[in-house]
N, C-alpha and C positions, 0 to 999 in steps of 0.2 A: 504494500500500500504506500502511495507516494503519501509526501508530508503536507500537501495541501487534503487528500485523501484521510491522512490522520486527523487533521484539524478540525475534519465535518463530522469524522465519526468521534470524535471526542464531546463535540458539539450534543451528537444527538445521547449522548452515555447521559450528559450533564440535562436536557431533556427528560429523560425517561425516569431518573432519578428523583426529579423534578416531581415528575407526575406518579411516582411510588410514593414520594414524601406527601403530597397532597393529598392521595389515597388515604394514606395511613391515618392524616390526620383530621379530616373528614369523616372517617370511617361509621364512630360513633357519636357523633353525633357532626351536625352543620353550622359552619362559620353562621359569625353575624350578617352580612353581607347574604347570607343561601337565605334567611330566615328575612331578612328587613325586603327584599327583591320577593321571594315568595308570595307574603302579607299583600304587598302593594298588589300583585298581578293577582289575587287568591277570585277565583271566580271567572275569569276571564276566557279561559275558554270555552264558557257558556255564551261569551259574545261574538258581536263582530269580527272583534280582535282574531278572536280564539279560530270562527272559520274558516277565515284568510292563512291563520297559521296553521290550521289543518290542512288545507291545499297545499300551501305551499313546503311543508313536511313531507307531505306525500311524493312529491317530485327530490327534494335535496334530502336525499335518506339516505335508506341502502341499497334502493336500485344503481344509484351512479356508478360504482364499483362492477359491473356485469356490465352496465352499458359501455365502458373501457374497455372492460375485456372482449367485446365483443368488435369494439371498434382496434384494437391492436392485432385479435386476428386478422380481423381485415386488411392492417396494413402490410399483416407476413403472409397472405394472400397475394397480394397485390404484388408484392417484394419480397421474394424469399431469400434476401439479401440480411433484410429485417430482422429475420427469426431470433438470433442471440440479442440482441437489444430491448426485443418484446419481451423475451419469456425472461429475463431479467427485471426488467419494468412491472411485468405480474409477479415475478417473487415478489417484490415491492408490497405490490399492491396489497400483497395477500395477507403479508407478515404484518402489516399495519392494520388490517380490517379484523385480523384476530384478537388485536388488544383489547376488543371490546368483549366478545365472549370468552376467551380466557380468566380476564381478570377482573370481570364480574364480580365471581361465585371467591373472590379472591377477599373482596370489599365489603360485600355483603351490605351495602349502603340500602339504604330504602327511598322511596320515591317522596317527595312533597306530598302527593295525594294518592289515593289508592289505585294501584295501576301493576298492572302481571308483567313479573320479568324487574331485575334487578339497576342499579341506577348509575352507577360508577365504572367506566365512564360512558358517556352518551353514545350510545353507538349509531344514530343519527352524525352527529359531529362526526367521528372516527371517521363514518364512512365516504360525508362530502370532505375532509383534510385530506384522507389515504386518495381520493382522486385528483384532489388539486395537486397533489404533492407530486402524484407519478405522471401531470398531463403536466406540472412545469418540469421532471427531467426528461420528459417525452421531446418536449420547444427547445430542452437545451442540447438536443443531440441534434435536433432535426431542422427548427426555426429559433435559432439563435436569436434574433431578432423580435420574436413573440415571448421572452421567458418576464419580461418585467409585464405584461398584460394577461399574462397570466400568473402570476403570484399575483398580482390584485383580483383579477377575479377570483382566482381559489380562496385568496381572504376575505373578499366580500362575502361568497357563498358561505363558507364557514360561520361568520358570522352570523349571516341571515336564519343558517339553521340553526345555529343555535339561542338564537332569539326567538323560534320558534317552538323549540321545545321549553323554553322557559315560560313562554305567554302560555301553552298550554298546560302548563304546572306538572311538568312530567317528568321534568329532570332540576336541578338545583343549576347554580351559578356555574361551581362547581365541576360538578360532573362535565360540563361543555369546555371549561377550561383545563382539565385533566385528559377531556379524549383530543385535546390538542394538541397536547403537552405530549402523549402515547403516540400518537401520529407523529410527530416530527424525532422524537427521541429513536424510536424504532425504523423509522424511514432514511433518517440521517445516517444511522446505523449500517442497515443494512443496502444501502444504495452505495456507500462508502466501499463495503466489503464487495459487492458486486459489481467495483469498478464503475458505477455510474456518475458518481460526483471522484472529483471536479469535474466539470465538462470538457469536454476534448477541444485542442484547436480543430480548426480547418482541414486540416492533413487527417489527421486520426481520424474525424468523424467522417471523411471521406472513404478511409479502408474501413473504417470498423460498424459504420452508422447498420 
């Protein structure tokens, strides 16, 4: 591993840690901040609010993550030049989208309101970060040029999902900033080891894209 290759997957060690330490200490009971954000939205998605954030939950979930994969085979369809780049990009993907049912049953967190299926981290969140995170090192092999408009849109999206699982009182503050913190910790990680960060120059991505 080169030493810019160190410096990401260090990065994501210091992430993932991150998001163990929050876990733990979350665990039993929620910040002030889960509970004062709770109170205020408490009801809410019995409204407007709440419809809108039910729609639009339904789209930034965990379909995203299949929708990728479905769109990377296509591109090793298309180019079977691709192939070692995709199924590297899906190890990604994958490794990141489990930190949500793995480490669940880890945390044993409970939900703000009564709701089936465990809380820490959001796997809503997990799932729109683990696809922002693998379509920005997707840009920065392929469209150098698209990698800062997309890291904004994968953090707008992130965000919006996880504003939505908030108005709907189904996950804590929390839990959206922990399955962020698992996403980038695990992603940094493991994209480091499988040679996808740093990005390649020109040359490289030309033999190896």
């Amino acid at each position: 591993m080169t030493v810019p290759g160190l410096r990401w997957a260090l990065t994501g060690l210091l992430g993932f840690a991150a998001f163990m330490g929050l876990g733990v200490l979350v665990a039993r009971q929620p910040l002030q901040l889960d509970v004062e954000v709770a109170n205020a939205l408490r009801g809410q998605y019995r409204q407007a609010a709440g419809a809108v954030a039910g729609v639009l939950t339904e789209v930034l979930g965990p379909a995203l993550p299949y929708v990728l994969a479905v769109a990377l085979l296509a591109l090793v369809l298309r180019d079977r030049a691709r192939l070692s780049l995709c199924l590297r990009l899906a190890g990604v993907l994958v490794l990141c989208r489990l930190t949500s049912p793995v480490f669940k049953p880890v945390f044993l967190r409970q939900r703000p309101r009564e709701y089936p299926d465990l809380s820490y981290p959001s796997g809503h969140v997990v799932s729109v970060a683990a696809t922002g995170l693998v379509v920005v090192l997707l840009c920065g092999w392929l469209r150098p040029r698209l990698v800062r408009w997309a890291v904004l849109c994968a953090a707008v999206a992130t965000v919006l999902a996880a504003t939505c699982r908030i108005v709907l009182g189904v996950h804590w503050v929390t839990d959206t900033a922990g399955g962020v913190l698992a996403v980038l910790g695990v992603g940094l990680v493991s994209a480091s080891a499988l040679r996808l960060l740093p990005f390649p120059g020109p040359e490289r991505r030309s033999l190896d894209g």
